[in-house]
N, C-alpha and C positions, 0 to 999 in steps of 0.2 A: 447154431443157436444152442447153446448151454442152457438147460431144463434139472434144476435140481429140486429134487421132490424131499420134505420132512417125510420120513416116517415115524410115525407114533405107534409106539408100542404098549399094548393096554394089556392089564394083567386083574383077573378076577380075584374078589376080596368079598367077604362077609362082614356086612354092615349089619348092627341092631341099631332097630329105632325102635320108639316111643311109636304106640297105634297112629294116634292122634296125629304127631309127624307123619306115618306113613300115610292115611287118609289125607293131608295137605296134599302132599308129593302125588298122586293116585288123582286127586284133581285140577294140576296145572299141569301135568305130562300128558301124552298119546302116551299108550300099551308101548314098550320098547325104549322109550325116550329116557327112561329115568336116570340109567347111567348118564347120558350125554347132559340132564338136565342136575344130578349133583356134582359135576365135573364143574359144569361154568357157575354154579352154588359158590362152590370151596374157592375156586378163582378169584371170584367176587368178592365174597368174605376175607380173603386173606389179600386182596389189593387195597380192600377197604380199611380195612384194621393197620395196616403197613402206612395208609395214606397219614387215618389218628393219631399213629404213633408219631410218624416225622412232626406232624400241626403240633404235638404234644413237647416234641421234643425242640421244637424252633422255637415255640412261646417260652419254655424254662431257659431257654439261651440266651433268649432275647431279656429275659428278666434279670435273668443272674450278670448280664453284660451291659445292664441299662447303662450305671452311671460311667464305666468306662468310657460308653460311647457318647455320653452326654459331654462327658469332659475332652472330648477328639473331636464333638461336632464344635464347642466354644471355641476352643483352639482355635480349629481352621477357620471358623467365622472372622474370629478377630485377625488371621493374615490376608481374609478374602477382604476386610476392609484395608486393609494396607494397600492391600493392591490394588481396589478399586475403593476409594473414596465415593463416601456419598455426595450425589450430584453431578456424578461421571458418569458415563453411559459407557456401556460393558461393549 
């Protein structure tokens, strides 16, 4: 049986916060947890933000490519009736 194990390599960094942030942080962590609880923070926030940007980026795509696709959906509309006539069963 092949057992491969990630290891994660963590390296200490100096973070300033804001009081106010840090009394937040000081009341949803245990003593010890803070690292592990801005880790999956930043994770978050930068899955989240990645997710608004693609939504952001598909909606101007989708905009700037409307009539394109409006004029490829008539199109094929009007050969899907050639090929099937209405009143035929598909």
């Amino acid at each position: 049986m092949n057992i491969q194990r990630e290891i994660t390599v963590h390296k200490r960094v100096n973070v300033t916060l804001p009081e106010d942030t840090l009394r937040l942080l000081d009341r949803v962590t245990e003593k010890g947890d803070r690292s592990s609880f801005v880790d999956q923070a930043v994770r978050f926030y930068v899955k989240e933000v990645g997710r608004a940007n693609l939504k952001k980026q598909l909606r101007l795509g989708a905009t700037a490519r409307a009539s394109r696709d409006l004029g490829l959906a008539e199109e094929w509309f009007s050969v899907d009736e050639e090929v099937w006539p209405k009143g035929r069963n598909r």
